[in-house]
CHARMM internal coordinates of N, CA and C (Angstrom, degrees):
IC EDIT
DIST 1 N 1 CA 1.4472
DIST 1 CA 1 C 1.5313
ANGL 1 N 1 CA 1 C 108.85
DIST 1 C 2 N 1.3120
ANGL 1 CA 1 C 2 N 109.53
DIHE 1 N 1 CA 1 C 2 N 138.88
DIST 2 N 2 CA 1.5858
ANGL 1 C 2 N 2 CA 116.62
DIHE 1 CA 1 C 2 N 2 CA -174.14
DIST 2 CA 2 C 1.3986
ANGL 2 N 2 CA 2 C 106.46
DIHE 1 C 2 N 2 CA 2 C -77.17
DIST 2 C 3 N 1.4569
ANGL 2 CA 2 C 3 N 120.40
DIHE 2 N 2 CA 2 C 3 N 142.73
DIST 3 N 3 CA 1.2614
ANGL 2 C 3 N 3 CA 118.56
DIHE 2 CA 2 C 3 N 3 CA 179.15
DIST 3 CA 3 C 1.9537
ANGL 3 N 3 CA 3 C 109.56
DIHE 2 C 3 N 3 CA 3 C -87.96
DIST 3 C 4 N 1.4675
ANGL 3 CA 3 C 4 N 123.69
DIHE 3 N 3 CA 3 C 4 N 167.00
DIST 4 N 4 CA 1.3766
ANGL 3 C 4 N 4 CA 115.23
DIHE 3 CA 3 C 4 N 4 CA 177.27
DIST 4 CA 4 C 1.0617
ANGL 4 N 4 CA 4 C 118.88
DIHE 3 C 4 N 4 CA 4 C -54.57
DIST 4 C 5 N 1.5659
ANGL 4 CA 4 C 5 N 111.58
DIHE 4 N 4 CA 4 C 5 N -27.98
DIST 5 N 5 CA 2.2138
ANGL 4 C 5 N 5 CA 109.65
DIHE 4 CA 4 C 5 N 5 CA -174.56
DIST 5 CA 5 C 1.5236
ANGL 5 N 5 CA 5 C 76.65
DIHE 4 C 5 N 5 CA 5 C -81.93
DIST 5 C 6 N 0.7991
ANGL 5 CA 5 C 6 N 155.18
DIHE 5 N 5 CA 5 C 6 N -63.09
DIST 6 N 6 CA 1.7050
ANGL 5 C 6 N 6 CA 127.82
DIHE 5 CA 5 C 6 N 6 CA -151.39
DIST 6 CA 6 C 1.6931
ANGL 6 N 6 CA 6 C 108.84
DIHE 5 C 6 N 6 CA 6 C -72.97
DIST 6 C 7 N 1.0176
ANGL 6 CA 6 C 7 N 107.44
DIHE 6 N 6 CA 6 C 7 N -38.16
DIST 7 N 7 CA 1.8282
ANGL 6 C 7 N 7 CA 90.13
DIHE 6 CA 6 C 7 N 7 CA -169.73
DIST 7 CA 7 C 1.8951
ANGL 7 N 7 CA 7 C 95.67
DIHE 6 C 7 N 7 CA 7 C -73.31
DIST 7 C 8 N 1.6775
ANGL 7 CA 7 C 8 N 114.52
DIHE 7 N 7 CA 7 C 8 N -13.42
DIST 8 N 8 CA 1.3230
ANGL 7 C 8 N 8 CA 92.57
DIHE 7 CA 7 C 8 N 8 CA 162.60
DIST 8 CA 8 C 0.9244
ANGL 8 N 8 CA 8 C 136.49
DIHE 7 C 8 N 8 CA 8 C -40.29
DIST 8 C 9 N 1.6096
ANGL 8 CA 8 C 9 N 92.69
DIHE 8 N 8 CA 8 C 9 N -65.99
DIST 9 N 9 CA 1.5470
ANGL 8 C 9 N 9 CA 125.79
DIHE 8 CA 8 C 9 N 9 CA -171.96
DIST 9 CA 9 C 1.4788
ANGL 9 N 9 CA 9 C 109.18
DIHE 8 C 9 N 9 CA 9 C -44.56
DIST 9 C 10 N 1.7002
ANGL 9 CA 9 C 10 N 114.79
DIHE 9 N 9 CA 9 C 10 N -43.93
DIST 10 N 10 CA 1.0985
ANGL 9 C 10 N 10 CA 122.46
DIHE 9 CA 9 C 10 N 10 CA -175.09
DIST 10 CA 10 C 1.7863
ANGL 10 N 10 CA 10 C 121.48
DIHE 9 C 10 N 10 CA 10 C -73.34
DIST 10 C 11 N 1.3098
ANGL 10 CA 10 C 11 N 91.85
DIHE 10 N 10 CA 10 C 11 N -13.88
DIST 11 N 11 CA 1.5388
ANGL 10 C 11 N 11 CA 108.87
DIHE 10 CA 10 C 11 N 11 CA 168.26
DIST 11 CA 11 C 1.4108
ANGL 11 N 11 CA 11 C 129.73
DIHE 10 C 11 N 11 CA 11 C -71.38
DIST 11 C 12 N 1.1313
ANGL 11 CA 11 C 12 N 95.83
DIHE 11 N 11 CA 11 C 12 N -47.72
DIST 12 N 12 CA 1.7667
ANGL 11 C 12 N 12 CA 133.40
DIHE 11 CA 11 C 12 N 12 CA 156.46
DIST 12 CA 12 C 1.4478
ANGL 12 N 12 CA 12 C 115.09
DIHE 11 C 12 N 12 CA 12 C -32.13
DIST 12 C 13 N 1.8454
ANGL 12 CA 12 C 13 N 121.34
DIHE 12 N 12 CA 12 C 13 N -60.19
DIST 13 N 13 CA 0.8398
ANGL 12 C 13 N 13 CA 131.74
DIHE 12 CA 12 C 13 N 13 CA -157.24
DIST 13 CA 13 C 1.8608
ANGL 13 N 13 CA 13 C 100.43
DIHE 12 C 13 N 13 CA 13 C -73.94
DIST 13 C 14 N 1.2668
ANGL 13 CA 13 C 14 N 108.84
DIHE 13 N 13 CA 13 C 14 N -33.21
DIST 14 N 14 CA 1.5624
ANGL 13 C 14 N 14 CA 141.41
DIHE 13 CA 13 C 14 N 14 CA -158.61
DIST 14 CA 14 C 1.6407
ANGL 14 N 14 CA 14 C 90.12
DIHE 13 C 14 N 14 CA 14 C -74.78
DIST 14 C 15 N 1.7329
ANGL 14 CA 14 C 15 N 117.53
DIHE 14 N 14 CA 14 C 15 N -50.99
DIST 15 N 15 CA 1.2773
ANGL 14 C 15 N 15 CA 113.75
DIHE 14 CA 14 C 15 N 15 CA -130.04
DIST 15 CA 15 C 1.5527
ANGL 15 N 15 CA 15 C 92.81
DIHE 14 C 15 N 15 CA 15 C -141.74
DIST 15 C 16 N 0.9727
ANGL 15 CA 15 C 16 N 130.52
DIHE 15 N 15 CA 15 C 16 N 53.95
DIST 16 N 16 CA 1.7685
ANGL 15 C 16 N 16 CA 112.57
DIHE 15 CA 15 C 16 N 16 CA -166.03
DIST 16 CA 16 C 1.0258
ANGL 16 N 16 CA 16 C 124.89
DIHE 15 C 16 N 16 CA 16 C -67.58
DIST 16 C 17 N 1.4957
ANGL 16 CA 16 C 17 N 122.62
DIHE 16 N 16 CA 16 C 17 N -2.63
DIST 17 N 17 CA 2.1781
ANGL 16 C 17 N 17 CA 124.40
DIHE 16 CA 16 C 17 N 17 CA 166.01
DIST 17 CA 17 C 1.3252
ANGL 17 N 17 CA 17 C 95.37
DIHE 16 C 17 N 17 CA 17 C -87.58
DIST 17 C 18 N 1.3954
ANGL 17 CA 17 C 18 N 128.30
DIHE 17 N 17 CA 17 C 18 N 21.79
DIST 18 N 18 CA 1.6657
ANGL 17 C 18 N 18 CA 129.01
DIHE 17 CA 17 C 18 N 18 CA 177.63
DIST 18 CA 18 C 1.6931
ANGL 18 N 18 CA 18 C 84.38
DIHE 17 C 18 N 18 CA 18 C -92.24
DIST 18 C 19 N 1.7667
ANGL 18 CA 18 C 19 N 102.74
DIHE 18 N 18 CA 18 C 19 N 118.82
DIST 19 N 19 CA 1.6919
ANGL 18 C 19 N 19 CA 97.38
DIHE 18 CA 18 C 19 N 19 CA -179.81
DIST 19 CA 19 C 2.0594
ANGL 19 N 19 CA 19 C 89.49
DIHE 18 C 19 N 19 CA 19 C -96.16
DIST 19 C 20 N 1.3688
ANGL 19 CA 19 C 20 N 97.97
DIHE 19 N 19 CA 19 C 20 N 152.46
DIST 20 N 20 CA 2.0210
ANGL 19 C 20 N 20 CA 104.85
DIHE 19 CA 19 C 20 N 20 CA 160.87
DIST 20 CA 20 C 1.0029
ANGL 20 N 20 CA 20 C 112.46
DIHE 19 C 20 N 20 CA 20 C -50.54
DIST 20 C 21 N 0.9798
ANGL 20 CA 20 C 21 N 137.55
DIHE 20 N 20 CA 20 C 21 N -61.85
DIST 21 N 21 CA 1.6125
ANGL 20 C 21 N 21 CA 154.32
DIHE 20 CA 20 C 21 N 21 CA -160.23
DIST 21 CA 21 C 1.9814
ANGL 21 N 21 CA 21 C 95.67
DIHE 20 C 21 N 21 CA 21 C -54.56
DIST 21 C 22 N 1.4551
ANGL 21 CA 21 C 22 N 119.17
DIHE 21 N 21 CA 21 C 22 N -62.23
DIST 22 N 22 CA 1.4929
ANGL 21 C 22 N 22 CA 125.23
DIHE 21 CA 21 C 22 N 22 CA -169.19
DIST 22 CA 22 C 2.1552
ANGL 22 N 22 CA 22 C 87.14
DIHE 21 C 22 N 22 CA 22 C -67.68
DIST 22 C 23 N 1.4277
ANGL 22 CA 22 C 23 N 106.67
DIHE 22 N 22 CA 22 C 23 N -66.10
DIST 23 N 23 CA 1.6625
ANGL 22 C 23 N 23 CA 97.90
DIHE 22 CA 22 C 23 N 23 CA -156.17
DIST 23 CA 23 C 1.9938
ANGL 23 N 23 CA 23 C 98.16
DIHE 22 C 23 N 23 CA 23 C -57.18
DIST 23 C 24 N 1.1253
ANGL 23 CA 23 C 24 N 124.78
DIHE 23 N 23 CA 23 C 24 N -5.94
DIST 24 N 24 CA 1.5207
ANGL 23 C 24 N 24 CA 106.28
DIHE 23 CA 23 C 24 N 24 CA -162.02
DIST 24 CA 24 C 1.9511
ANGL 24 N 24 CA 24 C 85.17
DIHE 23 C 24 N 24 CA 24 C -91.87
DIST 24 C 25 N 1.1095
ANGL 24 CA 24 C 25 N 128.15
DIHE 24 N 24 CA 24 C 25 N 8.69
DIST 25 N 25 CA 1.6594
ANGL 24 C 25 N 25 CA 119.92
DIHE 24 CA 24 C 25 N 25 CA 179.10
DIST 25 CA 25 C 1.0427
ANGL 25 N 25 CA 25 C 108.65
DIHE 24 C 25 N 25 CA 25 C -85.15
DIST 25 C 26 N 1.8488
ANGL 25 CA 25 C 26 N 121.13
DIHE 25 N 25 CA 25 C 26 N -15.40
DIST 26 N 26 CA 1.4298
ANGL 25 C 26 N 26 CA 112.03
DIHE 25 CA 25 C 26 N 26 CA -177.96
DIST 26 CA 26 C 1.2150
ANGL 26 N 26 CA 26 C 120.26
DIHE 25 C 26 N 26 CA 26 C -118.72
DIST 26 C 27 N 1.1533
ANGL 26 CA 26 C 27 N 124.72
DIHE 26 N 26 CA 26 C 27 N 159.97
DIST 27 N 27 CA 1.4116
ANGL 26 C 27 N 27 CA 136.25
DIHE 26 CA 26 C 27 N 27 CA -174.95
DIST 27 CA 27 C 1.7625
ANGL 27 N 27 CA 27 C 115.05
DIHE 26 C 27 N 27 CA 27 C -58.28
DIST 27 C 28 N 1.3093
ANGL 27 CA 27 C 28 N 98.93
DIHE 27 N 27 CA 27 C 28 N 158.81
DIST 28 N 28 CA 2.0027
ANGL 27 C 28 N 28 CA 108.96
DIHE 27 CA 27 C 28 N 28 CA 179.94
DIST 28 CA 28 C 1.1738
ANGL 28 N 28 CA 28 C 107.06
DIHE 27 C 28 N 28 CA 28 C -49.58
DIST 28 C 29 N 1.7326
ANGL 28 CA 28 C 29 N 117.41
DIHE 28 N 28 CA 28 C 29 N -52.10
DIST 29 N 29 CA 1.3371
ANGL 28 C 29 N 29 CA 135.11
DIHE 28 CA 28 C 29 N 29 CA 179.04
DIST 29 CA 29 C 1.9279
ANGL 29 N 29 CA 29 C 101.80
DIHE 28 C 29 N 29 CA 29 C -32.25
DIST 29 C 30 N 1.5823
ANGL 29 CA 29 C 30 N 108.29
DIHE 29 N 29 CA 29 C 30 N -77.78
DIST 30 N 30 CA 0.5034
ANGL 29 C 30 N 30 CA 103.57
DIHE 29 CA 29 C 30 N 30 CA -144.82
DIST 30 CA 30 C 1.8379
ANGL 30 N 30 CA 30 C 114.62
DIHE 29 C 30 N 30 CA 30 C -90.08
DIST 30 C 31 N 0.9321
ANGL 30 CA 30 C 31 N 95.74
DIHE 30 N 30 CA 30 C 31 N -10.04
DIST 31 N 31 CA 1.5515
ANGL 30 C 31 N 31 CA 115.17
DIHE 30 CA 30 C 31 N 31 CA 161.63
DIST 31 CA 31 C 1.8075
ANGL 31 N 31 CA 31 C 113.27
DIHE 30 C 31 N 31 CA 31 C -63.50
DIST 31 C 32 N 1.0184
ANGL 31 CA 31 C 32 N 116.84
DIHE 31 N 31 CA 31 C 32 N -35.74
DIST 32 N 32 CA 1.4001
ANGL 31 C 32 N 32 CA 130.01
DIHE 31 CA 31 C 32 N 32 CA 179.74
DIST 32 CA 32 C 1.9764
ANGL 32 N 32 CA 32 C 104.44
DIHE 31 C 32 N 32 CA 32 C -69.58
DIST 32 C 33 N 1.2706
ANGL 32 CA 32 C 33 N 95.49
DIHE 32 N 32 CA 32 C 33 N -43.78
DIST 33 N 33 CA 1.7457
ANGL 32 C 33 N 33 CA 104.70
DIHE 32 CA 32 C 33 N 33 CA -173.53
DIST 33 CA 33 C 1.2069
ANGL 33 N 33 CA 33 C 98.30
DIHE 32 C 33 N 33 CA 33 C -75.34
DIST 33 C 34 N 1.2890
ANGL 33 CA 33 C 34 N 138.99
DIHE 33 N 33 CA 33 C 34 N -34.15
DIST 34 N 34 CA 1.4941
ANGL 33 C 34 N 34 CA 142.75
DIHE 33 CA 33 C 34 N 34 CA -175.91
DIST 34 CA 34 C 1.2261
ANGL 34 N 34 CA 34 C 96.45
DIHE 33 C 34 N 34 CA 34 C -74.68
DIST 34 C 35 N 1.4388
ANGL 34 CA 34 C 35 N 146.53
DIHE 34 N 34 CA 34 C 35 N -80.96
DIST 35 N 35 CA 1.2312
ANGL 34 C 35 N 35 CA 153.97
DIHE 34 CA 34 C 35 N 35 CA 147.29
DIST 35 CA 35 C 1.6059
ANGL 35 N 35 CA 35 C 95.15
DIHE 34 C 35 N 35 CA 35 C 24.42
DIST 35 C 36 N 1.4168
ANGL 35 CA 35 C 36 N 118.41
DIHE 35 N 35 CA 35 C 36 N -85.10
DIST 36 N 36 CA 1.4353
ANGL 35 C 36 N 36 CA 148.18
DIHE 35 CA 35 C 36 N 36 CA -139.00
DIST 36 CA 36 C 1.7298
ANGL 36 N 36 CA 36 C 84.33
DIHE 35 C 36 N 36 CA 36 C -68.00
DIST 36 C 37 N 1.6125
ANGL 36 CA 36 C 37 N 97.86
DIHE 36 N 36 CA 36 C 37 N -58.40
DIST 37 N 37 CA 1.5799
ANGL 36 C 37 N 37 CA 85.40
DIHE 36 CA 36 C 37 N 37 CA -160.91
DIST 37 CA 37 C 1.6996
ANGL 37 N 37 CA 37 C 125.93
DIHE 36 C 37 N 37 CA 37 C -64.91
DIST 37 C 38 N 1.7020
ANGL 37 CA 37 C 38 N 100.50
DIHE 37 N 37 CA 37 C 38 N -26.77
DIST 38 N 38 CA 1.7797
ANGL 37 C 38 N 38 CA 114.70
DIHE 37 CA 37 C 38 N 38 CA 160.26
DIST 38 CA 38 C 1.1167
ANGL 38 N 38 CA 38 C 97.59
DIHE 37 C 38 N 38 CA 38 C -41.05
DIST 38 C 39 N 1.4913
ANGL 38 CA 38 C 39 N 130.31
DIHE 38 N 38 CA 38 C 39 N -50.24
DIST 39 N 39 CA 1.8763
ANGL 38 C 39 N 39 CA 112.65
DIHE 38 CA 38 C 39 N 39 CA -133.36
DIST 39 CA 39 C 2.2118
ANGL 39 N 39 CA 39 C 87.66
DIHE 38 C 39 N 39 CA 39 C -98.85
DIST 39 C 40 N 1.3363
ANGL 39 CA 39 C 40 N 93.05
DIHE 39 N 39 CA 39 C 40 N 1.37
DIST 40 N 40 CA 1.6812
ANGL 39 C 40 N 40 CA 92.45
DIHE 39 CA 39 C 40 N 40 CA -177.82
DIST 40 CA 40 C 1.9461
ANGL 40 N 40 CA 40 C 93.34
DIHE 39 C 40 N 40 CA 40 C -88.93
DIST 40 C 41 N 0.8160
ANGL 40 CA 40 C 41 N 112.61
DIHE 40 N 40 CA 40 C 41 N -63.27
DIST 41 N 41 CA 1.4938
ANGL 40 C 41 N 41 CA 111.86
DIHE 40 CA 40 C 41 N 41 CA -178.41
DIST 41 CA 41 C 1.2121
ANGL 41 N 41 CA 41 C 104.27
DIHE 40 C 41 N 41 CA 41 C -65.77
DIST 41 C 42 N 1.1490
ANGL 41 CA 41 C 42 N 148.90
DIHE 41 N 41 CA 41 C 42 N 33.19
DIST 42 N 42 CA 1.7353
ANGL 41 C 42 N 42 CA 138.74
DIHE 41 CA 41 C 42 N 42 CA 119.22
DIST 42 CA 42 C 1.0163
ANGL 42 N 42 CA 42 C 111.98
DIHE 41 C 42 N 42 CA 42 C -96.22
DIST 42 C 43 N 0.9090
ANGL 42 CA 42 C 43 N 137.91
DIHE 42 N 42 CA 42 C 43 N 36.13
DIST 43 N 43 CA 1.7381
ANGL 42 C 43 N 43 CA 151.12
DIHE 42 CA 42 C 43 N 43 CA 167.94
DIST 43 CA 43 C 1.4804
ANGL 43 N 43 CA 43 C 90.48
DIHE 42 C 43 N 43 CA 43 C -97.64
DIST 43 C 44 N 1.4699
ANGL 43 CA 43 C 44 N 124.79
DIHE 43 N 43 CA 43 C 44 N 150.01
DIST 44 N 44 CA 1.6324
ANGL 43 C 44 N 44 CA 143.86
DIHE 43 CA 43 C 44 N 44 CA 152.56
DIST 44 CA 44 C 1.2942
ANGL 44 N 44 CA 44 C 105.45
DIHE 43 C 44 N 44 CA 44 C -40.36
DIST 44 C 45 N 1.1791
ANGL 44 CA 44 C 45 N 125.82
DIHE 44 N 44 CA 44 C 45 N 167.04
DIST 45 N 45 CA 1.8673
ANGL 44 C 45 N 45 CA 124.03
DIHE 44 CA 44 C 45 N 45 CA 169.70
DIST 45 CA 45 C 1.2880
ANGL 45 N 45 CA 45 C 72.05
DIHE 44 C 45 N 45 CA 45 C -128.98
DIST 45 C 46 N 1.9229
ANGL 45 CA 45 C 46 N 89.49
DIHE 45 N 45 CA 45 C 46 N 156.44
DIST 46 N 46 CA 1.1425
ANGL 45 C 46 N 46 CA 133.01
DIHE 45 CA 45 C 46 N 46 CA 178.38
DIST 46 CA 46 C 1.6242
ANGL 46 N 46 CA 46 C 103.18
DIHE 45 C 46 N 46 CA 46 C 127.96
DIST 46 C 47 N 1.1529
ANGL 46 CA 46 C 47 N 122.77
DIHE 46 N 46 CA 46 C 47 N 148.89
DIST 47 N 47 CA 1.5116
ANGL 46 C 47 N 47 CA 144.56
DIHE 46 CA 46 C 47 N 47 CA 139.25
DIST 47 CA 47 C 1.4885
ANGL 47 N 47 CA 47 C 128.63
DIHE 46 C 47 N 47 CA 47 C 40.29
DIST 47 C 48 N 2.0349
ANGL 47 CA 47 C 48 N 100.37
DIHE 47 N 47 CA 47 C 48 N -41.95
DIST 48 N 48 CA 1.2981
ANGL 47 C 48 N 48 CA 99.24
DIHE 47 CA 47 C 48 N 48 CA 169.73
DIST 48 CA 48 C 1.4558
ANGL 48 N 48 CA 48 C 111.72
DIHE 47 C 48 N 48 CA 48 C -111.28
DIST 48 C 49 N 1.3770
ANGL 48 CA 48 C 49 N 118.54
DIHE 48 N 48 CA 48 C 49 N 10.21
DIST 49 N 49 CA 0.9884
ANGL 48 C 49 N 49 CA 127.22
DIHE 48 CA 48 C 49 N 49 CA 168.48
DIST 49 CA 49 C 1.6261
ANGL 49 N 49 CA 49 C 137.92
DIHE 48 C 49 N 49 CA 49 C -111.43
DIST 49 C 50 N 1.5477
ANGL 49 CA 49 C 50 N 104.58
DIHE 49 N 49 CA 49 C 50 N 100.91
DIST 50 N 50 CA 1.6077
ANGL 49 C 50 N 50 CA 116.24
DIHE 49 CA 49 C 50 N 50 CA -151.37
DIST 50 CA 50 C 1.7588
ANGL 50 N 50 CA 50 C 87.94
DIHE 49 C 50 N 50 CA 50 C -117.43
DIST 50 C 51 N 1.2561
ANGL 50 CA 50 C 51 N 108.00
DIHE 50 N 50 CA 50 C 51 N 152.73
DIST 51 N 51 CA 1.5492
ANGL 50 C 51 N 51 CA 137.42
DIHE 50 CA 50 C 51 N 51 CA 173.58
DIST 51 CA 51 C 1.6070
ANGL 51 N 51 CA 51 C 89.05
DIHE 50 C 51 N 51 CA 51 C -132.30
DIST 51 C 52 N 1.4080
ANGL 51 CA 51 C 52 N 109.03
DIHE 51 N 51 CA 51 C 52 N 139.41
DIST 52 N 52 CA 1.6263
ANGL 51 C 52 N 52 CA 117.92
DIHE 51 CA 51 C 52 N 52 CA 176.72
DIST 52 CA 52 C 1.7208
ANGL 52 N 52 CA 52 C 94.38
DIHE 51 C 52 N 52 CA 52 C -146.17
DIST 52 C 53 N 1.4883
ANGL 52 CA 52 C 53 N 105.18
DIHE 52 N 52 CA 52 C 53 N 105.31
DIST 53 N 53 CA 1.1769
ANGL 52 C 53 N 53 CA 124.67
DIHE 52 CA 52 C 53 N 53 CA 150.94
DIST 53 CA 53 C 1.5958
ANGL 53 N 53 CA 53 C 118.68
DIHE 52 C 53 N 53 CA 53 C -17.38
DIST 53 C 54 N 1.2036
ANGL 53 CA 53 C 54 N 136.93
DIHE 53 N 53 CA 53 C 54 N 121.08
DIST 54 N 54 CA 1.3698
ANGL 53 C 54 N 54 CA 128.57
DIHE 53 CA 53 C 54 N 54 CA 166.77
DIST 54 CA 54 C 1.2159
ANGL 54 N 54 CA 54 C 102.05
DIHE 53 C 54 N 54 CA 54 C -78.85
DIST 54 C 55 N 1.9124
ANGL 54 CA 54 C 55 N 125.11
DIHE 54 N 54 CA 54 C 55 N 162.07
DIST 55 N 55 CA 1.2979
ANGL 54 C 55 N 55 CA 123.96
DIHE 54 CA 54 C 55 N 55 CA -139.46
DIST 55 CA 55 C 1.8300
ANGL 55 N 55 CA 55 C 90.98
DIHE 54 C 55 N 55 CA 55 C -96.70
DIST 55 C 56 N 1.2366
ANGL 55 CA 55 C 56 N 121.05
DIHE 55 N 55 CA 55 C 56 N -20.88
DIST 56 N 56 CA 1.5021
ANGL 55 C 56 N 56 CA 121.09
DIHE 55 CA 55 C 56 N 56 CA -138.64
DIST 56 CA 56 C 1.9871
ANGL 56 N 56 CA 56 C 92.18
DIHE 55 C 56 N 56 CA 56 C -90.92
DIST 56 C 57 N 1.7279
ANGL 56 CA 56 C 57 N 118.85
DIHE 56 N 56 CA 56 C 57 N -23.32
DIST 57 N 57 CA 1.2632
ANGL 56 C 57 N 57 CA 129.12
DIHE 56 CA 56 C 57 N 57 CA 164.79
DIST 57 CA 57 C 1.3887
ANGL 57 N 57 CA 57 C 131.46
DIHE 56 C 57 N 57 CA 57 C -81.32
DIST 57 C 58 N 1.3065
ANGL 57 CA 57 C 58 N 118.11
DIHE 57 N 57 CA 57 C 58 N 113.92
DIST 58 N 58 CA 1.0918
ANGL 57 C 58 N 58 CA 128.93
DIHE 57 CA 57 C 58 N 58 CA 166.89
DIST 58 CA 58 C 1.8357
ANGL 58 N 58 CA 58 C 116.83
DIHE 57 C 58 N 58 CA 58 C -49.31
DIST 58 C 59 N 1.5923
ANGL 58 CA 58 C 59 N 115.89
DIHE 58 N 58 CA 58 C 59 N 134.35
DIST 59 N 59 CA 1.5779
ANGL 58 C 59 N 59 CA 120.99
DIHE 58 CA 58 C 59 N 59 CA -172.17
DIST 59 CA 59 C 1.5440
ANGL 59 N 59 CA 59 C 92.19
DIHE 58 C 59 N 59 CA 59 C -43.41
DIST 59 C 60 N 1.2816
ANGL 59 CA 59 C 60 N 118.69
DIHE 59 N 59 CA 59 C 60 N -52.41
DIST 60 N 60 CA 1.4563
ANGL 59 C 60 N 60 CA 96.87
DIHE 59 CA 59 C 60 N 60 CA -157.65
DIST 60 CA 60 C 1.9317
ANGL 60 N 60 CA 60 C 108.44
DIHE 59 C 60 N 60 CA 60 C -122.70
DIST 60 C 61 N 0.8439
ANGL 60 CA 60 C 61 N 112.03
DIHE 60 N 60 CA 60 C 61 N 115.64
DIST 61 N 61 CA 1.4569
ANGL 60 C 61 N 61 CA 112.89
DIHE 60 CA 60 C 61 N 61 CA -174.62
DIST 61 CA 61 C 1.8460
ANGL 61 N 61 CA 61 C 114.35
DIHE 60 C 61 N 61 CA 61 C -114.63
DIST 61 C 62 N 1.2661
ANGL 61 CA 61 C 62 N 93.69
DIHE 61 N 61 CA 61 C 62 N 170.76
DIST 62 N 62 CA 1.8776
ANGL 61 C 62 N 62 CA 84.72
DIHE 61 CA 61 C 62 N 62 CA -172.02
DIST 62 CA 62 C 2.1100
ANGL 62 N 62 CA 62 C 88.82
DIHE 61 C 62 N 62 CA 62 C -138.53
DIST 62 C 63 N 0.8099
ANGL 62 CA 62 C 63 N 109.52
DIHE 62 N 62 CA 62 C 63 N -174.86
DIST 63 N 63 CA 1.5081
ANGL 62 C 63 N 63 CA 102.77
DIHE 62 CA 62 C 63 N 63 CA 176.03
DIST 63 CA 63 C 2.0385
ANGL 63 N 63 CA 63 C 96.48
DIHE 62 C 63 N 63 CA 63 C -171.53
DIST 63 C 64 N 1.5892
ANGL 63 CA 63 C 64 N 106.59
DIHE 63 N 63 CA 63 C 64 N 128.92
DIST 64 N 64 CA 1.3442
ANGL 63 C 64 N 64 CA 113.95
DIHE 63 CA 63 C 64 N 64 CA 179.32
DIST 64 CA 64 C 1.4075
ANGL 64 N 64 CA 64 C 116.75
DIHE 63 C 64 N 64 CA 64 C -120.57
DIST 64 C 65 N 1.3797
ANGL 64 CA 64 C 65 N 110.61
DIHE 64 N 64 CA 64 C 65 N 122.62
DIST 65 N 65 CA 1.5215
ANGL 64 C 65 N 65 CA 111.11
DIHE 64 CA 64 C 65 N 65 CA -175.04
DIST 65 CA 65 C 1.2459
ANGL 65 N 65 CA 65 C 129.86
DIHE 64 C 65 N 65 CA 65 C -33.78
DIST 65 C 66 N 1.0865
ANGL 65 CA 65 C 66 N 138.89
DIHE 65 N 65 CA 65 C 66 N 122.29
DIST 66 N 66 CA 1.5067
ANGL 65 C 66 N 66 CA 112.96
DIHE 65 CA 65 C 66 N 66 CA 168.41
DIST 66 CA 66 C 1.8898
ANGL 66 N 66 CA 66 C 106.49
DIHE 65 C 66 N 66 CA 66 C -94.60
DIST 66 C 67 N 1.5782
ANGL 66 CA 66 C 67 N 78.81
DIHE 66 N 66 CA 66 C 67 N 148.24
DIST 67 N 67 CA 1.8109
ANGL 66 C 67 N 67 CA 98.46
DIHE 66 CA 66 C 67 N 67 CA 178.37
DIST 67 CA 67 C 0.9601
ANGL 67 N 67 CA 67 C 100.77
DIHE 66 C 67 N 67 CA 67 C -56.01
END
COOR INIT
IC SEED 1 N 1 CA 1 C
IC BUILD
């Protein structure tokens, strides 16, 4: 199992205006689902390539730091 500094890192690689400071506010959970969905959109589009929303997230969400 990946630890949080690595699926950063791995976020990083995906996303590089992803600053440490913003991705270290969120949880493994949810760092892991972000992760997943980057590594889905470098896939080709077309037909064999599906991303499926998990049910518990709304299409469009926003998220604000807390102090």
């Amino acid at each position: 199992m990946l630890t949080k500094n690595q699926i950063i890192e791995m976020i990083q690689q995906f996303n590089q205006s992803a600053r440490l400071e913003w991705l270290q506010l969120f949880d493994t959970t949810a760092l892991r689902r972000y992760l997943d969905h980057l590594q889905w959109t470098m896939e080709p589009r077309g037909g064999q390539s599906t991303w499926i929303r998990e049910g518990d997230t709304p299409a469009v969400v926003s998220r604000l730091p807390q102090d």
